[in-house]
C-alpha positions in Angstrom: 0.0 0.0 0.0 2.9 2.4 1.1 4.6 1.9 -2.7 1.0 2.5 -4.2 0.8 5.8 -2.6 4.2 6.9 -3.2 3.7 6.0 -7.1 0.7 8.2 -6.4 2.4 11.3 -4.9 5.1 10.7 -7.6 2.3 11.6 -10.3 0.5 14.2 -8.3 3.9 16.1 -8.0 4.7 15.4 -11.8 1.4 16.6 -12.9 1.5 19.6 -10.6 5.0 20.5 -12.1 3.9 20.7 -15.2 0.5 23.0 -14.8 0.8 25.1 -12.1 5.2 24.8 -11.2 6.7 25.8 -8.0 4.0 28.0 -6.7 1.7 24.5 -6.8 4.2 22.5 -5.8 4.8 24.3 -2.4 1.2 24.5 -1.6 0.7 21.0 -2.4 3.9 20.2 -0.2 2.2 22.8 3.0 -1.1 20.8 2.7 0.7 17.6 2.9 2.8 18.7 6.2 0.5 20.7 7.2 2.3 23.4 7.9 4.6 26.2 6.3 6.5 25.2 3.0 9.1 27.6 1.0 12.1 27.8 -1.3 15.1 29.8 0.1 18.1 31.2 -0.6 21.2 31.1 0.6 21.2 34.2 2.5 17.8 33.5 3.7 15.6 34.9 1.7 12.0 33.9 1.2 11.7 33.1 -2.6 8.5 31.1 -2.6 6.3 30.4 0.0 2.6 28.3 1.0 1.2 27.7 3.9 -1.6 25.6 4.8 -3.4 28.0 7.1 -3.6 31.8 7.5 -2.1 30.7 11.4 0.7 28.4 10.3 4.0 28.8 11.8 6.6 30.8 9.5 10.0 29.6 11.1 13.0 32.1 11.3 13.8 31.3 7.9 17.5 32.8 8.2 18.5 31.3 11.1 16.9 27.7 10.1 19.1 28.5 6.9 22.0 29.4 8.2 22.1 26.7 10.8 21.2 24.3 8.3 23.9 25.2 6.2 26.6 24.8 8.5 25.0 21.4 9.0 24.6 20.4 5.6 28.5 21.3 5.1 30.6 19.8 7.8 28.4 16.4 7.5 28.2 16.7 3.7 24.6 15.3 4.0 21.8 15.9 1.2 19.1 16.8 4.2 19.3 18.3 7.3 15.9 18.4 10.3 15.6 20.5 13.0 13.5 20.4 16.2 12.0 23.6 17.2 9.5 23.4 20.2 6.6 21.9 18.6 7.4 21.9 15.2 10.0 20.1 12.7 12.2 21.8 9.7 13.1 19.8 7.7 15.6 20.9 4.3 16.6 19.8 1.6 19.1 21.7 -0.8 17.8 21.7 -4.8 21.6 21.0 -5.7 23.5 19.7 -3.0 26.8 20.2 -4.8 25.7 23.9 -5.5 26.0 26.4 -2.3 24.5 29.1 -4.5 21.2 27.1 -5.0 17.9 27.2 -2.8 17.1 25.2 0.0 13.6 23.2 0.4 12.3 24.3 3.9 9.3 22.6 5.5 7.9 23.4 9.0 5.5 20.5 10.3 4.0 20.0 13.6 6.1 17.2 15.9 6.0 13.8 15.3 6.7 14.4 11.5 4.0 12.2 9.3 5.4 8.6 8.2 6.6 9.1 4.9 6.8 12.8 4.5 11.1 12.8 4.3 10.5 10.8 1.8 8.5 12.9 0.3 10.5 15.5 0.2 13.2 13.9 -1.2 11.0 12.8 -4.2 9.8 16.1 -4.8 13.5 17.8 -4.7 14.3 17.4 -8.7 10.6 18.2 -9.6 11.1 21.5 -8.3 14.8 21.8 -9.5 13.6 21.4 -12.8 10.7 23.5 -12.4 13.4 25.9 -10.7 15.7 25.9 -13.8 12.7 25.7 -16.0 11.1 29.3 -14.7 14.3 31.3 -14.5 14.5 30.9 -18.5 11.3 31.5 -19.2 11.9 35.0 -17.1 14.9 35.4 -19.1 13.5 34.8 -22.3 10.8 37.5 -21.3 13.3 39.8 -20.7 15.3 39.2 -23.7 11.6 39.7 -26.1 10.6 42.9 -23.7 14.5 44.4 -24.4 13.8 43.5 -28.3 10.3 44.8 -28.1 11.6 48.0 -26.8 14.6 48.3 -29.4 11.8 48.0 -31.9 10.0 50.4 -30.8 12.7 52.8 -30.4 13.7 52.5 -33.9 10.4 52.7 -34.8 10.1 56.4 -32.8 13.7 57.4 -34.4 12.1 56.4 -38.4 8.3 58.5 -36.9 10.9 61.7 -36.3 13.2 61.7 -38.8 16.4 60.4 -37.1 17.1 57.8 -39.8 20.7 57.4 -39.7 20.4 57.4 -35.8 17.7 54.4 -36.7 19.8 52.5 -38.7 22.5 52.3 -36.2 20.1 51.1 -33.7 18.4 48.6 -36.2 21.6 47.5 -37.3 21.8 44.7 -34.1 19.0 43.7 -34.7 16.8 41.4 -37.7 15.9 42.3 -40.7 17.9 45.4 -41.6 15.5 48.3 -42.4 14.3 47.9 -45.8 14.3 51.4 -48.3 11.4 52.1 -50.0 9.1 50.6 -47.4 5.2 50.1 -47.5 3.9 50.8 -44.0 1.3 48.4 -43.1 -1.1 48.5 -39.6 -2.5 45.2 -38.7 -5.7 45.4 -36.2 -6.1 42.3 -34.1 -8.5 41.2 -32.0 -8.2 41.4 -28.4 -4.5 39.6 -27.0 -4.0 38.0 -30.7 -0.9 40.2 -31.3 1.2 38.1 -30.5 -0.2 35.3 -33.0 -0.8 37.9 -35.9 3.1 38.4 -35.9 3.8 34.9 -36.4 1.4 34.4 -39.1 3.0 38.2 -40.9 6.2 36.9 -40.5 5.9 33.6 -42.1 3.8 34.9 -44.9 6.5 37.8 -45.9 9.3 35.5 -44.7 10.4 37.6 -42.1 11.2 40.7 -44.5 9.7 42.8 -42.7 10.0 45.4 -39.6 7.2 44.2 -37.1 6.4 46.4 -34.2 4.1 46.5 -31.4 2.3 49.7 -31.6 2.6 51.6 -28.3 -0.2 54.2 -28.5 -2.9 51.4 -30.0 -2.9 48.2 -27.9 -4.6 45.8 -30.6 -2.4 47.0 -33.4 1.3 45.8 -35.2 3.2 47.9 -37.5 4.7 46.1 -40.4 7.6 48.4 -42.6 7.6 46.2 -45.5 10.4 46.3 -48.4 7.9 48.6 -51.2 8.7 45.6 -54.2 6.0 42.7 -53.7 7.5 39.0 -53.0 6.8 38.3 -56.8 4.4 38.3 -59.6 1.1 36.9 -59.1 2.0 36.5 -55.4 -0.6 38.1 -53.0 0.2 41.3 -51.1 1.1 40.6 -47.4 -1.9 42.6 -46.6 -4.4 40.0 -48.6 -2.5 37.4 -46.9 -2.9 37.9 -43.5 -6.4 39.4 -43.9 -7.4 36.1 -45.5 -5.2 33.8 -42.8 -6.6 35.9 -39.8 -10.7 35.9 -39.7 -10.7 38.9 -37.3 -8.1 41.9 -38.3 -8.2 44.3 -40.6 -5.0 45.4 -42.9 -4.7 48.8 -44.1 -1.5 49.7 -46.7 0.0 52.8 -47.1 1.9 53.8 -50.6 5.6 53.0 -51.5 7.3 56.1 -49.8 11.4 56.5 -48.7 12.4 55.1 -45.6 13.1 58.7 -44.3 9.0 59.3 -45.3 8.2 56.5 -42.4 5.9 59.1 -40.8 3.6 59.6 -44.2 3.5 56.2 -44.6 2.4 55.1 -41.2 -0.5 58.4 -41.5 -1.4 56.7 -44.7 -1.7 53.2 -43.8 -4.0 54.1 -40.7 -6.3 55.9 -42.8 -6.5 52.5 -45.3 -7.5 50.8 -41.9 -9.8 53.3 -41.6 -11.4 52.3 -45.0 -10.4 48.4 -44.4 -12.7 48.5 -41.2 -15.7 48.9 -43.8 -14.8 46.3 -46.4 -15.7 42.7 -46.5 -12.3 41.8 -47.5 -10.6 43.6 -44.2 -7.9 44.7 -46.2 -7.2 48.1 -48.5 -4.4 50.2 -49.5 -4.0 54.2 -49.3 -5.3 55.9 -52.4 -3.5 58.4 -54.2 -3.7 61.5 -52.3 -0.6 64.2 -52.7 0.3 65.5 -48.7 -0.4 69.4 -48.9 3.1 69.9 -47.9 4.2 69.2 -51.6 2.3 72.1 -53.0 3.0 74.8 -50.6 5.7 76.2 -52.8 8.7 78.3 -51.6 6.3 80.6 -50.2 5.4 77.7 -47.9 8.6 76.6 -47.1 9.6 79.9 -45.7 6.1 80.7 -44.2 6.9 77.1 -42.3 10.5 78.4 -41.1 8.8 81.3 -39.6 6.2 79.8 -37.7 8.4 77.4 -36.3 11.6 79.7 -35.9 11.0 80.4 -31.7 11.0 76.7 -31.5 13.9 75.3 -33.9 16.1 78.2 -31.7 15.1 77.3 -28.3 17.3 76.8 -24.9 15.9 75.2 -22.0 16.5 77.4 -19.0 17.9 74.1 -17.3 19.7 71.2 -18.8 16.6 68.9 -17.5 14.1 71.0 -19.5 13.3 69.7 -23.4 15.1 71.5 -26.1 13.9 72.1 -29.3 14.4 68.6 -30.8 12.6 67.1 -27.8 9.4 70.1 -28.3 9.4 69.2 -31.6 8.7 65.5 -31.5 6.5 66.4 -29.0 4.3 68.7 -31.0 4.3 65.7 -34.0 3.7 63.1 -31.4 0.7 64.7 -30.1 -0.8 65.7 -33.5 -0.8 62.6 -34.6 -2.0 60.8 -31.4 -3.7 63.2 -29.1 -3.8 62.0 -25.9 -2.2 58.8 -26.6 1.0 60.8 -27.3 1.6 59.9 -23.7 2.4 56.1 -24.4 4.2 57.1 -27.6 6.8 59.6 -26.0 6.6 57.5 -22.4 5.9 60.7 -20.7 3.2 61.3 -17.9 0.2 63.7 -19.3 1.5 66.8 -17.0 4.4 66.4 -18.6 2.9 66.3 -21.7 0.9 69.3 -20.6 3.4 71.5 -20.0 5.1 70.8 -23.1 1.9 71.8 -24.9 2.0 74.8 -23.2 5.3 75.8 -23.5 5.0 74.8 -27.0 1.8 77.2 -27.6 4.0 80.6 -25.8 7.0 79.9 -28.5 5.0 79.9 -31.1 2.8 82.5 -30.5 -0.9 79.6 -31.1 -3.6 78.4 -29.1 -3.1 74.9 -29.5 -6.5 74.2 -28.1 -7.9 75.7 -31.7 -8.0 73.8 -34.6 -7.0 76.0 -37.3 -3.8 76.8 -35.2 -3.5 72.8 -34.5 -3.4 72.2 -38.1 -1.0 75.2 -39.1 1.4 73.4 -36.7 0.3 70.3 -38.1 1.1 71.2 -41.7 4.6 73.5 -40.7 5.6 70.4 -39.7 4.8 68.3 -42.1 6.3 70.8 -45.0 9.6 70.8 -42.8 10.1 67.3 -42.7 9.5 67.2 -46.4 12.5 67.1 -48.4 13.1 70.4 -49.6 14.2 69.6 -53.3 9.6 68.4 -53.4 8.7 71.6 -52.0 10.9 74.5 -53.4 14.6 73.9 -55.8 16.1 76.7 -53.4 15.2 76.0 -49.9 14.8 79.2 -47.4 16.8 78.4 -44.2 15.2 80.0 -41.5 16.1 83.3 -39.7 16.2 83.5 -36.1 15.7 87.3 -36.0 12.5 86.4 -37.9 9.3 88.6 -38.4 7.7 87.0 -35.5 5.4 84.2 -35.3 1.8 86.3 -35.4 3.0 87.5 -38.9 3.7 83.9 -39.5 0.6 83.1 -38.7 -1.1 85.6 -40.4 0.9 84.5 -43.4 -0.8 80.9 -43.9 -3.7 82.5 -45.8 -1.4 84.0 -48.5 -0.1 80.1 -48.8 -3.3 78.7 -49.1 -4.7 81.2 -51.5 -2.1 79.7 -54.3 -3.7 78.0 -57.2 -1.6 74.6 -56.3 -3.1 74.6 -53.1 -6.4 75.6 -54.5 -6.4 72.1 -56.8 -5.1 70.4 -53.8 -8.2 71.5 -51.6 -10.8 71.1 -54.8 -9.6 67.2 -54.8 -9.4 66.4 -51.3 -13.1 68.2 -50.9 -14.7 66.5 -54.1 -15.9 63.8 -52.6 -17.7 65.1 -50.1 -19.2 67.8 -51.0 -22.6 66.1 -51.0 -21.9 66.1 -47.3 -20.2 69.4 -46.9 -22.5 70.8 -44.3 -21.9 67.8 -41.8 -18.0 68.3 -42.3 -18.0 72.0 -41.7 -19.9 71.8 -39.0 -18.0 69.3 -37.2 -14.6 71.2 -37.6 -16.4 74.3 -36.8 -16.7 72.5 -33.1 -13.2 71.4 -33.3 -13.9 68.3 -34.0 -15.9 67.7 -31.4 -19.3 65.4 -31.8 -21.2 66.2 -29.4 -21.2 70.2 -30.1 -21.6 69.2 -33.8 -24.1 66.5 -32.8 -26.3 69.8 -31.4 -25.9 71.8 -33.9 -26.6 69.4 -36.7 -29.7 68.8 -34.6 -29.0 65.1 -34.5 -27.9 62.4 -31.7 -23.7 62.3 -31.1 -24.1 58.1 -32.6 -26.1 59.5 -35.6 -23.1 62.5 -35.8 -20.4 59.4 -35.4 -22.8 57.2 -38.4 -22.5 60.2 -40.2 -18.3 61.0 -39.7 -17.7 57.2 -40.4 -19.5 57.6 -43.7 -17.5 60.3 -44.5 -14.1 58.2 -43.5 -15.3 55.4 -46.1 -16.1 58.3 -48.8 -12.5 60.1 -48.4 -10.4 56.8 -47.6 -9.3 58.8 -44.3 -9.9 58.7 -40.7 -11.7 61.1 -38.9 -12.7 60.0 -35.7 -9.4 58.2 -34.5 -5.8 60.0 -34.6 -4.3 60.2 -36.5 -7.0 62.1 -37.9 -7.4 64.0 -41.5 -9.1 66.4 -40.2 -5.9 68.9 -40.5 -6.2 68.4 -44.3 -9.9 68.8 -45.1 -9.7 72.3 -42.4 -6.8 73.7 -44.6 -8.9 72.1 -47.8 -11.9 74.2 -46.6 -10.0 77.3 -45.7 -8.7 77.4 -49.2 -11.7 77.5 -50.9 -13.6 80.0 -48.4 -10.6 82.1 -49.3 -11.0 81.6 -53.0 -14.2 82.7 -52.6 -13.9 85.5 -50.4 -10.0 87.2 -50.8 -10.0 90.0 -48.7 -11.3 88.0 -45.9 -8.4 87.3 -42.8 -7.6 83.6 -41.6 -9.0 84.4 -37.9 -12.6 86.2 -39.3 -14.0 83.3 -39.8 -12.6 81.3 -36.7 -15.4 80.5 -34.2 -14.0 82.3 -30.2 -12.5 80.1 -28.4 -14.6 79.0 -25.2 -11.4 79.2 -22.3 -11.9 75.3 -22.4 -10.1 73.1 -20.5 -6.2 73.8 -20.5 -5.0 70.3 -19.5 -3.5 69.3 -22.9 -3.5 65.7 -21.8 -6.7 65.7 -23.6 -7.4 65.3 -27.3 -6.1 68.3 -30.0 -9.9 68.2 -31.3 -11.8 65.2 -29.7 -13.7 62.6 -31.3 
């Protein structure tokens, strides 16, 4: 009966290895002593621990330890027990040969149960392995988190323009950073990241630049080499849409590696399309970014505006510099609140960014129409210059001051590129031209534009999401084309109406909220 039983415990402790590890094993091990079971280290530290009861005694673990030790040494025995009042401690070392490895320490009531030594003994190199088997599993987590994170650095670096700074930090790591690239966004479905990267990276052969989006939980960014794996092969997009029942793919255009930016804006307004579409999948139509017809004029009106900030000196060597303001004015463009997970900064830090951000430059970053000629200033300085003028302007830091700046956007946006620009971006919508106006008239916001549409804010958000299937863009999640269609509109108000003066037409600003933790123009 005795040899049943121990083939018995010998298949509990097996099975509890293997589903639930040392944690199980240790509260299986308390139940059977009834008492206090734990794993310790050599300096007497608790590293696991079960007890049977709330009340169970919980020995001086350092002394038992250290006494034990000594013990265990001189004799050069494989077990040592200890009698302590009313209670027994009994230990085992995992590795006897090993004075670095934990010690199995059980405290049972006196007499100790028939068979439990031997018990003990059986269940030594069960929780060795499991032992062994946890510590590189933790360093196999740390070695994906510190990969994860590389990744997603380089991913920041390629989202601000540091590309050689990028490629440096790529360069350890697999594949090397592709140039052209197609940027592709991936939605999954609740925790299925994880599984949706397998499945990209077996159907593009691991060509591409996979990264763990860390402003949108359920999505992967894919920079893909531009050329397609071969003709008549499917797109990676098809692919995984097809392979995958429940995410949706959207694609941007071939663009330059430094252009990593554009093409991650373009592929999440294909998702934005994708989301609508039985076949989960689409790529960005042909769309050219406003900061490729701006001219000269627009070049220089862009060095202008941004002058106070490209010159800044923090006051202190912990405050941002101008590099640092300017990702942080990008960041937040494009992600509105969720610039917080994307720069890693806390949202009063964020804030005060914002703020600081607004007094350079002379805008009310609470407004739209000054959020979107940041947005586009930007956008027309990151563009290479050779698309936007043959002679680019450097700027002047004894400049003519950012209100003039300011002022000078409508000049910009009255030229006849612009003009065509704001005609195509506007032509497909113009049955619904009162819906859009109205909602960036409220900043963006639905619930304003809900009440002044005279409709409900889910009959406003129907309404928006038609409008994002119309245009190929998205409206209601950043980042957001609503920069675009305000300039689009601004153009053609000017066109219609020259002599009128960028802020006439501007609805007042309320005061509103100034924590700029929140969203540039909520959805």
């Amino acid at each position: 009966m005795r040899a049943r039983e121990r083939a018995d415990d010998l298949l509990r402790m097996h099975r509890l290895a293997r589903a639930g590890g040392t944690a199980e094993l240790l509260r299986w091990l308390a139940g059977r002593a009834e008492g206090w079971a734990g794993l310790v280290g050599p300096d007497g530290t608790v590293l696991h621990a079960a007890a049977r009861t709330a009340r169970a005694v919980v020995p001086d673990v350092a002394g038992l330890v250290a006494e034990g030790a000594s013990a265990l040494t001189e004799r050069g025995a494989r077990a040592y027990s200890l009698d302590t009042g009313a209670h027994t401690a009994l230990l085992f070392p995992l590795s006897p040969e090993d004075h670095t490895a934990p010690v199995l320490t059980v405290v049972t009531p006196r007499p100790v149960a028939a068979g439990l030594a031997t018990l003990l003994a059986d269940v030594v190199m069960p929780l060795a392995l499991c032992r062994q088997a946890e510590t590189v599993e933790r360093k196999r987590r740390r070695v994906d988190l510190a990969e994860s994170r590389g990744r997603e650095a380089v991913l920041h670096l390629l989202m601000t323009g540091q590309l050689s700074v990028a490629q440096q930090v790529a360069g350890a790591l697999r594949p090397r950073l592709p140039d052209p690239v197609r940027v592709c966004v991936v939605e999954c479905s609740g925790d299925g990241r994880d599984e949706v990267a397998r499945v990209c990276v077996d159907v593009d052969g691991g060509r591409s630049w996979i990264v763990r989006c860390p402003v949108y939980a359920r999505h992967l960014i894919l920079v893909m080499p531009a050329e397609e794996l071969g003709p008549g092969a499917a797109g990676t997009d098809e692919t995984v849409a097809a392979r995958v029942d429940d995410c949706v793919v959207g694609v941007s255009e071939p663009v330059p590696l430094a252009d990593t930016a554009t093409g991650y804006r373009q592929a999440f307004h294909a998702l934005a399309v994708a989301r609508e579409l039985p076949t989960r999948h689409s790529r960005f139509g042909a769309s050219p970014d406003p900061a490729l017809v701006v001219g000269p004029e627009g070049r220089q009106w862009a060095n202008a505006l941004l002058t106070p900030l490209l010159t800044h000196v923090p006051r202190r060597p912990q405050d941002p510099g101008s590099q640092e303001l300017l990702a942080t004015a990008a960041s937040w463009l494009a992600f509105s609140s969720h610039a917080t997970d994307h720069l890693k900064v806390h949202r009063n830090t964020l804030a005060a960014r914002l703020r600081l951000i607004g007094e350079l430059l002379g805008l009310d970053l609470h407004r739209l129409a000054d959020q979107s000629a940041l947005d586009l200033a930007l956008r027309v300085r990151a563009t290479p210059a050779p698309a936007c003028t043959p002679e680019p302007t450097p700027y002047d830091p004894a400049g003519s001051g950012t209100g003039k700046a300011a002022q000078g956007l409508d000049e910009i946006l009255r030229r006849p590129a612009v003009r065509e620009w704001a005609d195509r971006q506007l032509a497909p919508v113009l049955a619904a031209e009162e819906t859009l106006r109205t909602w960036l008239r409220c900043e963006g916001r639905l619930g304003p534009a809900a009440a002044e549409l005279g409709i409900s804010v889910p009959g406003a958000r129907k309404r928006l999401t038609r409008l994002e299937t119309v245009l190929q863009r998205s409206l209601l999640r950043p980042p957001s084309a609503r920069y675009d269609l305000w300039l689009a509109l601004r153009s053609r108000d000017l066109a219609a109406a020259p002599g009128e003066s960028r802020r006439s037409a501007e609805p007042d600003h309320d005061g509103g909220d100034d924590d700029f933790g929140g969203d540039p123009a909520s959805a």
